[in-house]
VEXDREN-2710 file (C-alpha; in Angstrom, 1 decimal):
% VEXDREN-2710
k/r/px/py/pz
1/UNK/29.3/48.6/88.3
2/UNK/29.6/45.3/85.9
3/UNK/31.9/42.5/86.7
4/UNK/32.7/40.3/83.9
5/UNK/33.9/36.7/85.3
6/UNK/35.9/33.7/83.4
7/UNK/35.2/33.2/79.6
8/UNK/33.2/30.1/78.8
9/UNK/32.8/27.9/75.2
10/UNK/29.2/27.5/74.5
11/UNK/29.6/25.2/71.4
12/UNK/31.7/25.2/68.4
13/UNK/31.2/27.0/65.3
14/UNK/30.2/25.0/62.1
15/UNK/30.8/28.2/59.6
16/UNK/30.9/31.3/60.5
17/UNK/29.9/33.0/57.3
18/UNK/26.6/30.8/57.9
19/UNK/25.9/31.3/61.6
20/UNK/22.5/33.1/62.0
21/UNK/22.1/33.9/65.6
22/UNK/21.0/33.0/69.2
23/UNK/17.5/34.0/70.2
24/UNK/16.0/33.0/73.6
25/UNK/14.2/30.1/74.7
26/UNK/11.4/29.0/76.1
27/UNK/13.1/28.5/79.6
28/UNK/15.0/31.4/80.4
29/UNK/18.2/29.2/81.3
30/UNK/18.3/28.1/77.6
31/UNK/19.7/29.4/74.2
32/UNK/18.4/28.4/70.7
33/UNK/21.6/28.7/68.5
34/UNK/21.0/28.6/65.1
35/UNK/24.4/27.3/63.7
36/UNK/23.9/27.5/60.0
37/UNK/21.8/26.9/57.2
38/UNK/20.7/23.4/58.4
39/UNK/21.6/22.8/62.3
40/UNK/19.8/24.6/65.0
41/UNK/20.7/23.2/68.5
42/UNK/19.4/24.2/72.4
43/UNK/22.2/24.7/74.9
44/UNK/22.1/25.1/78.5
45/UNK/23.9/28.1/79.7
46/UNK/24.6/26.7/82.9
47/UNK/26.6/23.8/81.9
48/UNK/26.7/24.4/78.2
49/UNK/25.6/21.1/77.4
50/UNK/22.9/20.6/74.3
51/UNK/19.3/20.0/75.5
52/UNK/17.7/19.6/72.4
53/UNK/18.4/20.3/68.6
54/UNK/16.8/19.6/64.8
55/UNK/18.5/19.5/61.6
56/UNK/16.5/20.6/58.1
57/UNK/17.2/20.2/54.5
58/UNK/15.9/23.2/53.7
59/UNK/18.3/25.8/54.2
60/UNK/17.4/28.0/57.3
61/UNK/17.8/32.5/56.8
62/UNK/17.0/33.7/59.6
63/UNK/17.2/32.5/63.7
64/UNK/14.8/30.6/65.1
65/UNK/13.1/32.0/67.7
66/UNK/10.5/30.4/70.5
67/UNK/6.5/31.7/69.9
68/UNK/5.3/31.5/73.6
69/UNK/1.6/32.2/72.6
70/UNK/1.6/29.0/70.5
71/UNK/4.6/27.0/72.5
72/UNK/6.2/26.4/69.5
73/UNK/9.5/27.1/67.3
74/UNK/9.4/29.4/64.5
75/UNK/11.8/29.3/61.9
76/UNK/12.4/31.2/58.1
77/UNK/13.0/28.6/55.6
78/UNK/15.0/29.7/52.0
79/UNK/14.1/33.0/53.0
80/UNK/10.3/33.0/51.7
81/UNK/8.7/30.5/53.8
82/UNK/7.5/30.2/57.6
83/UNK/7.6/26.4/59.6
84/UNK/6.1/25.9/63.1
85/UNK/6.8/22.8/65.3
86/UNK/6.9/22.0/68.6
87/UNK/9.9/20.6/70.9
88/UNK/9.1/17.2/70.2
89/UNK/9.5/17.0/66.7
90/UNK/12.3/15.2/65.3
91/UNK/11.9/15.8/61.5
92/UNK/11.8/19.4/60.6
93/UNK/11.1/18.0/56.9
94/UNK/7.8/16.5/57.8
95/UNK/6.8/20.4/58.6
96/UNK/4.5/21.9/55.9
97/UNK/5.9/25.0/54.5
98/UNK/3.7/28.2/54.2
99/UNK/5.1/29.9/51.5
100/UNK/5.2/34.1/51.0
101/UNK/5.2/35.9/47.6
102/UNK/7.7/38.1/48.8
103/UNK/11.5/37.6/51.0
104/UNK/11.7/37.8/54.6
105/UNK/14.3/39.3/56.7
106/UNK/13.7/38.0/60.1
107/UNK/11.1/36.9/63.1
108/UNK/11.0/39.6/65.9
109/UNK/9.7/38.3/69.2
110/UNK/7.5/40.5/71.2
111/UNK/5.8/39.7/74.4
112/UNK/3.1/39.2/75.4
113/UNK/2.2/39.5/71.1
114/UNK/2.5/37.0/68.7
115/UNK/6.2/37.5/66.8
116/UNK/6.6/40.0/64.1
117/UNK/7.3/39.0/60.8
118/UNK/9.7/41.6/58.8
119/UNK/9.9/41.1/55.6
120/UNK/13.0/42.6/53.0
121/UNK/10.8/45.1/51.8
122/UNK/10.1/46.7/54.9
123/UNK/6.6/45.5/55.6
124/UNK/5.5/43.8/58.8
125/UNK/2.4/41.8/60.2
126/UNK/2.1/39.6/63.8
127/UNK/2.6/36.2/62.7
128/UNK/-1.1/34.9/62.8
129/UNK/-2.2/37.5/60.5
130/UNK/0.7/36.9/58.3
131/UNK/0.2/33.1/57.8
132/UNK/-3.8/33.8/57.0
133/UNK/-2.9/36.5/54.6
134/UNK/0.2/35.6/53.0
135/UNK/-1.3/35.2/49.6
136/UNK/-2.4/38.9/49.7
137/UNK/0.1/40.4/51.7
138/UNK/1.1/44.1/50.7
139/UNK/4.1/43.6/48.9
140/UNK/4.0/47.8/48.0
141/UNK/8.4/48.5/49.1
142/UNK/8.7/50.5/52.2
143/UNK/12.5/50.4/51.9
144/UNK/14.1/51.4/49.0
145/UNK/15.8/49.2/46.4
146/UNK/19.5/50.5/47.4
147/UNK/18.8/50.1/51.2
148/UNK/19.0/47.0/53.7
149/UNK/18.0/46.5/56.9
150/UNK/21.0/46.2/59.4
151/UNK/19.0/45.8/62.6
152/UNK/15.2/45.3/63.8
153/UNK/13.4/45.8/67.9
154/UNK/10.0/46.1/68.7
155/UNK/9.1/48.9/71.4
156/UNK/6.3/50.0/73.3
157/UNK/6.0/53.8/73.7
158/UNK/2.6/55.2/75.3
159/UNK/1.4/51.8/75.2
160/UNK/1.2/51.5/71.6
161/UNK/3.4/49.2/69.6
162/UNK/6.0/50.3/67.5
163/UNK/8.7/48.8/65.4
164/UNK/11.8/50.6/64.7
165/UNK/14.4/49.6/61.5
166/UNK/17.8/50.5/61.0
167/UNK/19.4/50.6/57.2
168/UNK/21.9/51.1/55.4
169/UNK/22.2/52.2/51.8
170/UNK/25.2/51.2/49.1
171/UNK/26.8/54.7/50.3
172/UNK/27.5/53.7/53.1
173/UNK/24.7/56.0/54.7
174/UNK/22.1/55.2/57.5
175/UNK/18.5/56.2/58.4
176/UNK/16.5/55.2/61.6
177/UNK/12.7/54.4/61.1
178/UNK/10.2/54.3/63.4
179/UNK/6.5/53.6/63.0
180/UNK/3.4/52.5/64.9
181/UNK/1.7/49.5/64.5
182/UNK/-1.8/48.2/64.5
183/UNK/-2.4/46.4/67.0
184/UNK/-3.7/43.0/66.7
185/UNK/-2.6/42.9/62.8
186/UNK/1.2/43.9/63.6
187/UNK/1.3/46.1/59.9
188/UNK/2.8/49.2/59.6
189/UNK/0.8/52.9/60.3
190/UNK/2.4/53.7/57.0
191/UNK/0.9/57.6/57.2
192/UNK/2.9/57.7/60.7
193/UNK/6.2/56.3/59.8
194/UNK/9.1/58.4/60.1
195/UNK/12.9/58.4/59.0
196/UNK/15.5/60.0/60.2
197/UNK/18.9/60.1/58.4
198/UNK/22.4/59.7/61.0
199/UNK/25.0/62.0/59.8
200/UNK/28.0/63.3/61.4
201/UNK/30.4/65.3/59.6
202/UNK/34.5/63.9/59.0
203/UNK/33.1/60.3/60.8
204/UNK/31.4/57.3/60.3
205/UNK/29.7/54.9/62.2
206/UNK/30.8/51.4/63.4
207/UNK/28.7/50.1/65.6
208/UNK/24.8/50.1/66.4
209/UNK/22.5/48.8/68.8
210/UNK/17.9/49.7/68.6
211/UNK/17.6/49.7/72.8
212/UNK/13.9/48.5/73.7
213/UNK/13.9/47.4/78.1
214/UNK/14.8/50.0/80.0
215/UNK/16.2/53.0/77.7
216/UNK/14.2/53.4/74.5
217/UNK/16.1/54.0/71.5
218/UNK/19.0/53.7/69.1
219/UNK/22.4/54.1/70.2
220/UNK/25.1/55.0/67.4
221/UNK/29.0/54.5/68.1
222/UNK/31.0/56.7/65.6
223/UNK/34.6/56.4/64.3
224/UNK/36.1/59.0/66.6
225/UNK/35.1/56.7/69.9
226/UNK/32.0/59.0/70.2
227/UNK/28.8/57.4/71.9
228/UNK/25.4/59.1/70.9
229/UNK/21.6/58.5/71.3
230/UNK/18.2/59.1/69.3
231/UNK/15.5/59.0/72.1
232/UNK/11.9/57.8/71.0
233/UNK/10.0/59.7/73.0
234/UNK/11.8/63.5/72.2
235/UNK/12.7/62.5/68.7
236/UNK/16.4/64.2/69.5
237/UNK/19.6/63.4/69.1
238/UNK/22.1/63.4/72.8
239/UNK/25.5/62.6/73.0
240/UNK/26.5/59.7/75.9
241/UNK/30.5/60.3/76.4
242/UNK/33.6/58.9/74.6
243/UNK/33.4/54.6/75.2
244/UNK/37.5/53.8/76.2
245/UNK/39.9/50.8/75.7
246/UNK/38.2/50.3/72.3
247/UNK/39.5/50.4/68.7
248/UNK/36.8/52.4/66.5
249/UNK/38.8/52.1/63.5
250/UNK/36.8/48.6/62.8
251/UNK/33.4/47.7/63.4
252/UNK/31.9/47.1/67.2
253/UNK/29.3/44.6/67.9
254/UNK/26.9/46.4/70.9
255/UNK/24.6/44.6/73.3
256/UNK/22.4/46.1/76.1
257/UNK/23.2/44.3/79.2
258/UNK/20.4/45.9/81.6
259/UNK/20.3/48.5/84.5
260/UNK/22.0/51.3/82.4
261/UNK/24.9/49.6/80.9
262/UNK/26.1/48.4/77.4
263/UNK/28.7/45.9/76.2
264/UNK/30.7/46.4/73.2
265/UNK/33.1/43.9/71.6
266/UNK/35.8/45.2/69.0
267/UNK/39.5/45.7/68.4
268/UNK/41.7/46.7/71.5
269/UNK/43.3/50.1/71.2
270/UNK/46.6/48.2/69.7
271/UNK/44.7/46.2/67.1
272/UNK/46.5/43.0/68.4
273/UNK/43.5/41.6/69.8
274/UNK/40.0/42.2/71.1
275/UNK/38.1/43.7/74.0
276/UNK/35.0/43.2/75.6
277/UNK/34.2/46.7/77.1
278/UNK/31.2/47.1/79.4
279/UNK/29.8/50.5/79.5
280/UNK/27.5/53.1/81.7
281/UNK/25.3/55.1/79.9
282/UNK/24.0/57.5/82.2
283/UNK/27.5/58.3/83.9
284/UNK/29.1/58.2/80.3
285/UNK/32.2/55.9/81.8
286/UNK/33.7/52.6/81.0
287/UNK/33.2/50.3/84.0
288/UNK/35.3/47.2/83.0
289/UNK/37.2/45.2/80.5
290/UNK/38.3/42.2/79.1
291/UNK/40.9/40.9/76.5
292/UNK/40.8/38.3/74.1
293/UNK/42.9/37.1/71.5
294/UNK/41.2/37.4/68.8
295/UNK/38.9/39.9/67.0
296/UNK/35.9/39.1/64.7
297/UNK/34.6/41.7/62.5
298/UNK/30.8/42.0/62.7
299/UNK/30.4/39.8/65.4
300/UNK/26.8/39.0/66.8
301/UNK/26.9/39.9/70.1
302/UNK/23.8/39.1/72.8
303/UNK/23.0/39.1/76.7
304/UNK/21.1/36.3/78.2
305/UNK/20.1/35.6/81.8
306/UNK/23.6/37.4/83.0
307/UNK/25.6/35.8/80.9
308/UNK/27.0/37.3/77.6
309/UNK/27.1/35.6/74.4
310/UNK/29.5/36.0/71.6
311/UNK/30.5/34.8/68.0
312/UNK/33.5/34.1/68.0
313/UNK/36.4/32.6/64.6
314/UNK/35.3/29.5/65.2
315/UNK/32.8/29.1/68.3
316/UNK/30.4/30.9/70.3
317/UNK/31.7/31.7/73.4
318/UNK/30.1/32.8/76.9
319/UNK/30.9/35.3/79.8
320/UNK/28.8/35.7/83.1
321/UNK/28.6/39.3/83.9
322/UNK/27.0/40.4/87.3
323/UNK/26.2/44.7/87.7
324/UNK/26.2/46.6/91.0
325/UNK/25.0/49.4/89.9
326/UNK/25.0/51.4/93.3
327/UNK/28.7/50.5/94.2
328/UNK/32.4/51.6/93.8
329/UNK/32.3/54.3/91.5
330/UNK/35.7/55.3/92.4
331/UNK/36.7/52.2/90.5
332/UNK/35.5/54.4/87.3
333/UNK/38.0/57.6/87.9
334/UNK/40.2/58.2/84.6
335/UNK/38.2/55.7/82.4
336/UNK/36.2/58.3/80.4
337/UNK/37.1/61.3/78.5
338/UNK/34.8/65.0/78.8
339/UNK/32.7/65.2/75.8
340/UNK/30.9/68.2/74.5
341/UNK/27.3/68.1/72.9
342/UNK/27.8/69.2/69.3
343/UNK/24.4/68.9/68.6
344/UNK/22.1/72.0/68.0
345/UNK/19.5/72.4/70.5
346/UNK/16.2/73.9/69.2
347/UNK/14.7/76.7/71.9
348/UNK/11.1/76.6/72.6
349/UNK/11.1/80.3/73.8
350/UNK/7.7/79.9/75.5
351/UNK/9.2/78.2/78.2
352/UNK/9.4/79.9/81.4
353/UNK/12.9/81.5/82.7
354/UNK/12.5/79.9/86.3
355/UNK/13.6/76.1/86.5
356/UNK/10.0/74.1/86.6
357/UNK/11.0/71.8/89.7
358/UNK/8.3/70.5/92.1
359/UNK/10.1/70.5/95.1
360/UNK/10.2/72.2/98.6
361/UNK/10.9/76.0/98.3
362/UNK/13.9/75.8/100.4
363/UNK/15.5/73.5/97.5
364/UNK/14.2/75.9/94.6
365/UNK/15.8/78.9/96.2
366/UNK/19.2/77.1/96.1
367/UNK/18.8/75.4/92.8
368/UNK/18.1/79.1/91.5
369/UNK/21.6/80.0/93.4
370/UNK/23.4/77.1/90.9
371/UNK/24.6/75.5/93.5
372/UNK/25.7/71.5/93.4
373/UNK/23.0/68.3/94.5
374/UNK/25.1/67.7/97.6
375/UNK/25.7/71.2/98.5
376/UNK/21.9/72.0/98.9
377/UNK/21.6/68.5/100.5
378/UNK/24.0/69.2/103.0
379/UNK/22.4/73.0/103.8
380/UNK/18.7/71.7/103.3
381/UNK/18.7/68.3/105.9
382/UNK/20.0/69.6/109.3
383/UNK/17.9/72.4/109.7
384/UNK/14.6/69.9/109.0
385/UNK/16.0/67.2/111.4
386/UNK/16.0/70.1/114.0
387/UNK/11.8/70.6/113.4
388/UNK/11.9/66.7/114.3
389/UNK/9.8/66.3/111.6
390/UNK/10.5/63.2/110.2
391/UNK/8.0/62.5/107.7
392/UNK/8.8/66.3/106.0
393/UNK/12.7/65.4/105.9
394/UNK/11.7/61.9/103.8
395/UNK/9.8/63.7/100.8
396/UNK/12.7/66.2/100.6
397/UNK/15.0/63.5/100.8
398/UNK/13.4/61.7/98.3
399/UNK/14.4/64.5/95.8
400/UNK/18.0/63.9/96.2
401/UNK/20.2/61.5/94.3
402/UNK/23.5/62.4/95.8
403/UNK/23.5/62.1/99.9
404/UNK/27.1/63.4/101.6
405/UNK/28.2/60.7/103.6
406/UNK/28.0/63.3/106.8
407/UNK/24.3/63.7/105.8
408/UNK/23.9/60.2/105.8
409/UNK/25.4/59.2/109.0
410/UNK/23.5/62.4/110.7
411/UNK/20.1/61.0/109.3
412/UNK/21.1/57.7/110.6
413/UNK/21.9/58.8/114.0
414/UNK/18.4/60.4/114.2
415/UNK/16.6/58.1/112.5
416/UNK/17.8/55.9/115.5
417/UNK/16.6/57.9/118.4
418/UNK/12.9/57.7/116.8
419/UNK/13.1/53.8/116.5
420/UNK/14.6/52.8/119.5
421/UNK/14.0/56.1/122.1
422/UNK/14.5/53.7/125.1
423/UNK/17.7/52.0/124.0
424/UNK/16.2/48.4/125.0
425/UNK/18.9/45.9/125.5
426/UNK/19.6/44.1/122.2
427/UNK/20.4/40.6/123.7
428/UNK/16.4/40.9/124.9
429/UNK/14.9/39.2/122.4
430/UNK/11.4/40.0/122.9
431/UNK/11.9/43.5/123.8
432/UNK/13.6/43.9/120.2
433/UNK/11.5/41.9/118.6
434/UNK/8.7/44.6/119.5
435/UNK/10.3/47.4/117.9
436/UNK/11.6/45.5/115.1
437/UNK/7.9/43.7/114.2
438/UNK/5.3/46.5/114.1
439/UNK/1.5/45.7/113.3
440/UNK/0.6/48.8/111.2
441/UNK/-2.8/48.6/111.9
442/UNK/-2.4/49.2/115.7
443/UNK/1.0/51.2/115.3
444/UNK/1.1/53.3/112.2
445/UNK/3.6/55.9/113.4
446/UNK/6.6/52.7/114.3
447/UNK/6.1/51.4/110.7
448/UNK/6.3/54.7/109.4
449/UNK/9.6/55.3/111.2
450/UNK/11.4/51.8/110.4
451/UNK/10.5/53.0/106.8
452/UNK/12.3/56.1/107.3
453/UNK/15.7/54.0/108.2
454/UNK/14.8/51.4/105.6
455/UNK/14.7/54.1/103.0
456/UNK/18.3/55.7/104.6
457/UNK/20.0/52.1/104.2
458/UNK/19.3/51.7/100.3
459/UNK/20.7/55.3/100.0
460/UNK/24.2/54.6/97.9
461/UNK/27.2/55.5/99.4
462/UNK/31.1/55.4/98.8
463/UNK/32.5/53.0/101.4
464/UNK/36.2/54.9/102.1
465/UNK/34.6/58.0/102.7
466/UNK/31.6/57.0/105.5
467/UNK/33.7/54.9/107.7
468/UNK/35.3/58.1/109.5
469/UNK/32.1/59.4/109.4
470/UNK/30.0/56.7/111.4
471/UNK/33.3/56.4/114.1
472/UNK/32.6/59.9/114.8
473/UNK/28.7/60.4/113.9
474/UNK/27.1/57.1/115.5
475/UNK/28.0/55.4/119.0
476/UNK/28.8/52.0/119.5
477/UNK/25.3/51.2/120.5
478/UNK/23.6/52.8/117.2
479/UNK/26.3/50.4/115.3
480/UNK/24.8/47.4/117.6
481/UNK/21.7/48.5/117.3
482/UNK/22.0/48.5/113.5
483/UNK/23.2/45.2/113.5
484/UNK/20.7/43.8/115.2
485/UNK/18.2/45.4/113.0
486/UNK/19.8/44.4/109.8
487/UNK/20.3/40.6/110.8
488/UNK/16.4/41.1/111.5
489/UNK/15.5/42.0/108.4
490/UNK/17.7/39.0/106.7
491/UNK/16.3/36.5/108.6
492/UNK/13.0/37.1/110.5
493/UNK/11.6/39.8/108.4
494/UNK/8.2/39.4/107.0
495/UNK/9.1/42.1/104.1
496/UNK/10.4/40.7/101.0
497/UNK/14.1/41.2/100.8
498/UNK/15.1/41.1/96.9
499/UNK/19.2/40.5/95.9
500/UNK/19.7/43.8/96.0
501/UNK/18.6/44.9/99.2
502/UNK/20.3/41.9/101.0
503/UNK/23.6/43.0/99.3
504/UNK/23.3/46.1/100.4
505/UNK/22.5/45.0/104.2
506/UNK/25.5/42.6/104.0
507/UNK/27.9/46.0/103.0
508/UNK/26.3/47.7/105.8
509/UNK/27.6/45.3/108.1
510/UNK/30.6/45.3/106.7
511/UNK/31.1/48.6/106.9
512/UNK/29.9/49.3/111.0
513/UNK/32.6/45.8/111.7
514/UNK/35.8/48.4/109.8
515/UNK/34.2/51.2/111.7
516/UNK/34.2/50.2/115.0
517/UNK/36.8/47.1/114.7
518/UNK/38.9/48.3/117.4
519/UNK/35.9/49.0/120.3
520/UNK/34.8/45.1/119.1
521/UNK/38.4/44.0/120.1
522/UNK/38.8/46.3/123.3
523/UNK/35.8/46.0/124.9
524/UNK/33.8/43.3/127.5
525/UNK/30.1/44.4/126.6
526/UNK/28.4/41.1/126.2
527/UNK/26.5/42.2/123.6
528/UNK/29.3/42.7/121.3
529/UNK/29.8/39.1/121.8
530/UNK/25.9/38.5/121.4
531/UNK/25.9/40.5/117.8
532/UNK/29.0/39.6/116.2
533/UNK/28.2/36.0/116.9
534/UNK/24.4/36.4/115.5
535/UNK/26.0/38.0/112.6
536/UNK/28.2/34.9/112.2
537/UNK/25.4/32.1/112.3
538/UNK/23.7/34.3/109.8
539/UNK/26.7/34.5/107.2
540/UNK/27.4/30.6/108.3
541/UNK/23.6/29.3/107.6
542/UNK/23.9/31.5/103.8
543/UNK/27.1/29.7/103.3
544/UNK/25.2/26.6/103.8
545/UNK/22.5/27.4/101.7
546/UNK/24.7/28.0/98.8
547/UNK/26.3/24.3/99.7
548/UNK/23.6/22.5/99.8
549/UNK/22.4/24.1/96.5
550/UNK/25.0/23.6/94.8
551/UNK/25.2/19.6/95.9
552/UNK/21.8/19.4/94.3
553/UNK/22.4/21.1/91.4
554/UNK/23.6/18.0/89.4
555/UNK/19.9/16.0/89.9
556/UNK/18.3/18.8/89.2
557/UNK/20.6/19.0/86.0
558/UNK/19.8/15.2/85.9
559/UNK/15.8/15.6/86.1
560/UNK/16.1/18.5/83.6
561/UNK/17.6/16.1/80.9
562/UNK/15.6/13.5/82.2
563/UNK/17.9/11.1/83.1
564/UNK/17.1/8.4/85.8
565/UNK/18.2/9.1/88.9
566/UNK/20.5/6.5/91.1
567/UNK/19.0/5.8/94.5
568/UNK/20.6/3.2/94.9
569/UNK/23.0/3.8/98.7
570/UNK/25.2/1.1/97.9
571/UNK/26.1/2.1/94.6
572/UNK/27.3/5.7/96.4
573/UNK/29.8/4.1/98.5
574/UNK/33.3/3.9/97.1
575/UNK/33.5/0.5/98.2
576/UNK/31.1/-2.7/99.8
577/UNK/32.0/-5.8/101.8
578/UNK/30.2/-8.3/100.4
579/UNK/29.9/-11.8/103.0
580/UNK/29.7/-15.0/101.2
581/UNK/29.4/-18.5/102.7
582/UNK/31.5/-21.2/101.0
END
């Protein structure tokens, strides 16, 4: 689920009817703001201190965004012309202009490409091939005279480029395009282009987001608190769920935050203020909240290296979010409303009556019976673990989602037994060490069964429910065991651990010391002793680590800025005796 944390100010607001935008930099820690029609200024999300800036006297239209293929800065000057420069420059008026016969809306980054260009009439080219042909550049409308374009992505589907508009017409109307592009010239497949109009009946729509990392396509937020999507790919319409704690009287300003979640700014439900909401798109809930003071309508809302930004009266303002995406969903019960799909479904009647799942037959039968994910798990599993076929029970398990914690803790338990058959004494280091480090070329089937409970520990789970599960499921020497094997994997582990996984491991922990807390306290076994205290050095020498990165954080900040560094010892102390012979 998302976290949001404290609310930070980025930099003030010169005018906010002026403000253009934040696009990303070159470094992934850094933000180009363009702040209005002649300031654009880099900041440093970390501290929120300005790295770099450049003023113009031409007025700037659109944001400026970073071209990685060329290393330079791109910006739109008095909407028909195009400058490049590079970080070093200091005049932006020293920049030769390259001129276009016709307006342009904005630059579109796309990597690895060149940028897109956009211009007002609809028309597009990569920004090499739109500087060489600017003098002949198809200036033939693809947007109507009565329409404007609200909102602009680039997306690849089937490995072919696409761009995908959004507009809006003086009726207040909107229509989704979408059309291929070539691909090294970055112009429209005009025969291909295709529109589709957004209408609702009795609503309207007041907020809008073109979704291009993990989900593709365009997610519409309608008056009545309804959610809904256009997918790329099926060319359909789907409805999401109803998005809470929100006022959808005014407009919303809609970000994608990553891993299947959105963030939405807007009124809060009493219209005395404003909320930040943040979202879950594939479980339709609201996963947290947080109030500010004051609403600002239209406000350009972004995400940047876990950090939201936001336009705020009269800053921009900044708020680190972290998602757990695998965690606490009971923290979600009551924040969502049921929603039903309004939506006409067209019926392609050649399609077969039985469901087309590729699964085992045991799980087809019981999918044909209706029956729920975790009640077929729960029948399907122990029956397998009892043909000790372990490899078998890993594909089917593999087509599950939703594991019952009593599952779980019965897979663990005989996942287990195939590891560690001898139950070697844990305080032996080499002895453990030879289950734990298996050479697959000499000893395939040990690799293949530490895979097995590797796979079982990233399975999610709801941490109230399996603690009275793995009291009565495991013993005190599978929890030990466990341990053992999970401090392994944190510390001596060849295999590359990412965030995730070494959250997870550290939960796991967590969850065998409130399982068995009172056989830790009770009992004499040595080995308890031996664990817990591995366990301890392990979360001690982490602690450290964050320390001592955090000490060096401010040289690295002063490197980064290149300031000189003080090496100096004397000058560190907070005071010197000094000896002086009179």
């Amino acid at each position: 689920m998302a976290k949001l944390h404290n609310y930070y100010v980025l930099c003030p607001l010169i005018d906010q009817k002026s403000f253009l935008g934040v696009s990303q930099d070159k470094d992934s820690a850094n933000v180009i703001v363009s702040l209005g029609r002649n300031v654009v200024n880099k900041y440093r999300l970390s501290d929120q201190k300005q790295v770099g800036g450049w003023t113009s006297k031409d007025h700037i239209t659109s944001p400026v965004i970073y071209d990685k293929e060329q290393d330079s800065y791109v910006g739109v000057f008095n909407n028909n012309s195009i400058k490049t420069w590079k970080e070093d420059s200091d005049n932006l008026d020293k920049i030769k202009k390259q001129k276009f016969p016709v307006n342009i809306s904005r630059l579109v980054t796309r990597e690895p490409q060149p940028p897109l260009v956009v211009f007002t009439n609809g028309n597009c080219a990569s920004l090499p091939f739109a500087l060489d042909s600017r003098k002949s550049f198809d200036s033939k409308s693809v947007v109507k005279e009565t329409e404007t374009i609200v909102d602009i992505a680039c997306y690849n589907l089937n490995n072919a480029p696409h761009v995908c508009y959004i507009l809006k017409n003086n009726k207040e109307s909107y229509e989704i395009v979408t059309c291929p592009l070539r691909e090294e010239l970055g112009d429209l497949e005009k025969p291909k282009l295709n529109r589709v109009k957004v209408l609702r009946e009795d609503v309207y729509i007041v907020g809008h987001l073109i979704t291009t990392a993990e989900k593709l396509g365009v997610y519409i937020l309608w008056s009545d608190s309804r959610l809904t999507v256009y997918d790329f790919e099926k060319k359909n319409w789907r409805t999401i769920g109803s998005v809470p704690w929100i006022c959808t009287y005014s407009s919303v300003s809609i970000a994608w935050m990553g891993k299947n979640h959105l963030i939405l700014f807007g009124s809060n439900i009493e219209q005395d203020g404003a909320v930040i909401v943040a979202y879950n798109i594939v479980l339709g809930v609201g996963s947290c909240k947080y109030p500010m003071k004051m609403y600002t309508e239209d406000a350009k809302l972004y995400c940047f290296d876990s950090r939201i930004v936001l336009e705020a009266s009269n800053h921009i303002g900044m708020l680190p979010y972290v998602l757990e995406t695998k965690r606490n969903l009971s923290s979600l019960l009551g924040s969502h409303e049921i929603m039903t799909d309004e939506f006409t479904e067209v019926a392609n009647w050649d399609t077969p009556t039985t469901p087309l799942y590729k699964g085992c037959e045991e799980i087809r039968d019981l999918i044909n019976l209706g029956l729920t994910e975790r009640n077929i798990c729960a029948q399907v599993i122990p029956p397998l673990l009892e043909k000790n076929d372990y490899k078998h029970v890993l594909n089917v398990l593999k087509d599950f989602k939703d594991v019952p914690e009593s599952i779980l803790v019965l897979l663990l338990s005989y996942a287990l037994k195939l590891v560690n058959p001898n139950d070697i004494d844990i305080t032996n280091n080499e002895e453990f060490l030879k289950i734990c480090y298996v050479d697959s070329t000499y000893n395939i089937s040990q690799g293949e069964k530490l895979e097995f409970l590797n796979y079982l520990l990233q399975i999610p789970v709801s941490d109230a429910t399996i603690i009275p599960y793995l009291r009565n499921g495991l013993t005190l020497d599978n929890a030990l065991f466990l341990m053992s094997y999970m401090s392994y994997l944190l510390v001596d582990s060849d295999k590359k651990i990412t965030s995730d996984n070494e959250s997870k491991m550290l939960d796991w922990c967590t969850l065998l010391m409130d399982a068995f807390y009172q056989q830790y306290l009770m009992t004499t076994d040595e080995r308890v002793t031996f664990v817990l205290e591995t366990m301890k050095r392990i979360v001690e020498n982490l602690i450290d680590q964050l320390m001592l990165v955090d000490s060096l954080l401010p040289k690295l900040h002063q490197i980064i800025s290149g300031k000189e560094l003080n090496t100096d010892s004397d000058e560190l102390l907070s005071y010197t005796i000094e000896l002086m012979e009179i």
